[in-house]
N, C-alpha and C positions, 0 to 999 in steps of 0.2 A: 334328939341330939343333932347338932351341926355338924353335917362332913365338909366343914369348914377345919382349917388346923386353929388348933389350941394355941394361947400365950401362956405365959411362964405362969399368969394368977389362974391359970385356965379354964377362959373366957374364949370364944372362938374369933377369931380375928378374921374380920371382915375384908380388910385389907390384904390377904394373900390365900392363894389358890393356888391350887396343885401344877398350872405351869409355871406359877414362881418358883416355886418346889424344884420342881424337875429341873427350869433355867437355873437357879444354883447350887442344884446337882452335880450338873454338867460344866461348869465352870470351873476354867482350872487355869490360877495365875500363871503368867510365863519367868521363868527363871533369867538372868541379868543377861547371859548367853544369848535366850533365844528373844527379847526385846530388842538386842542388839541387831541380831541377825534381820529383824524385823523392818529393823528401821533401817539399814541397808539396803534390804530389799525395796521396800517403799520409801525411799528419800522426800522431805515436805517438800513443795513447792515455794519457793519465797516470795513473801507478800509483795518486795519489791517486785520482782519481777513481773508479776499479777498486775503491779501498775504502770512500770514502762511499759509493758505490752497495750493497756489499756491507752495510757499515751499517743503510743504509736499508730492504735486504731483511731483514734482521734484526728491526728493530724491528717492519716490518709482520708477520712471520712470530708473533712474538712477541703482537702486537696479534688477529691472526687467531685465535693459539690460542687465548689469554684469552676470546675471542669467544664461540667453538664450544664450551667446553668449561665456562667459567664460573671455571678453577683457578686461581690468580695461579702456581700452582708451575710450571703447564705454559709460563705466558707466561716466568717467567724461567728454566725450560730450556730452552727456543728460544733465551731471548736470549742464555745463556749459549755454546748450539752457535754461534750468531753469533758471537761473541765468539772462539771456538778459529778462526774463520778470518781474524776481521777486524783482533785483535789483532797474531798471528803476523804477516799480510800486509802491516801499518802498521809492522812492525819492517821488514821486510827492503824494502818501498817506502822506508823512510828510508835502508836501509842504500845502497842502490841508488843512489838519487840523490845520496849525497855527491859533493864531490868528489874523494875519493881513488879508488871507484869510477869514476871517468873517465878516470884519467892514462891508460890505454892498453891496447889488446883484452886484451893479456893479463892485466893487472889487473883488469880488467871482467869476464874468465871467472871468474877466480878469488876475485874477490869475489862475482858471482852464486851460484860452489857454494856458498859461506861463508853468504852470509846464505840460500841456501835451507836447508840446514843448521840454521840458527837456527830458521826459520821451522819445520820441522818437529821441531824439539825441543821448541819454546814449544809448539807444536801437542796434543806427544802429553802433556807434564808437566800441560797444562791439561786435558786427557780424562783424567788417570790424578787428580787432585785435583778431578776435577768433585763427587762424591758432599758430598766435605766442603766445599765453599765453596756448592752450593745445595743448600739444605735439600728434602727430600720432590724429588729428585730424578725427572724422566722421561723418561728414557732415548730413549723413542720422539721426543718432543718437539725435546729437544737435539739429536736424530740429522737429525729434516726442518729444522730452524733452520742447522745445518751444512752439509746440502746445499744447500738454497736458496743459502744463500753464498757455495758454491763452483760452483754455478752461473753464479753474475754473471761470472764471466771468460770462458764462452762471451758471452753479453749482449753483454762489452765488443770480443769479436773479432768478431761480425754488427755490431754498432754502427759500428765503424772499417769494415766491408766498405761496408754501407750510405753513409755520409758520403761 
């Protein structure tokens, strides 16, 4: 015999073991009160903000390069690697917050795949047409502007810890 757990025709079921067991054991939904109090305490961070900030590191990146280097082509590869993230991130932040994305968890997975989906399609079509929309393109440039920008989403998860 299996010290597996039994199903209802009982058959042992493969699919679950004694820490599944134990995890919804110990699980215990929270009442409307303390959801509230919850989310209170941990306020979301808003996706908008996630991308003006991204924005902002943009332009400075941007601003820094022009700086250090003197090229205006470098300042607008930066801005433009800014752009592959802040673009992308301001569609599916829109997409996100609709309200057709709220009617219900499973609408809300399934619109999060979709517009991440989008998000990484705008992503790549804009790296694959970068050469020909900035002139005297610099790859290395656009490449630190892009990162910086997707840096900010850590930022934005220590910033929510912090708060």
């Amino acid at each position: 015999m299996s010290d597996r757990p039994m199903t209802k025709t009982g058959q042992p079921n493969r699919w679950r073991d004694s820490e599944d067991e134990a995890a919804d054991a110990s699980f215990k939904s929270l009442t409307r009160e303390q959801a509230a109090a919850l989310r209170a305490k941990e306020p979301p961070v808003s996706p908008w903000w996630v991308v003006a900030a991204q924005a902002a590191v943009g332009v400075l990146a941007a601003l820094v390069g022009w700086l250090l280097t003197g090229r205006s082509e470098v300042a607008w590869s930066a801005l433009y690697g800014a752009a592959v993230v802040v673009v992308p991130g301001s569609l599916m932040a829109r997409g996100m917050t609709s309200r057709f994305s709220s009617m219900s968890p499973g609408t809300s997975a399934v619109s999060f795949m979709l517009w991440e989906m989008v998000k990484i399609g705008v992503s790549v079509v804009m790296l694959v047409v970068a050469n020909r929309i900035v002139q005297n393109l610099v790859w290395p440039a656009l490449l630190a502007g892009l990162v910086l920008c997707i840096k900010v989403y850590w930022v934005a998860l220590l910033w929510r810890r912090r708060k």
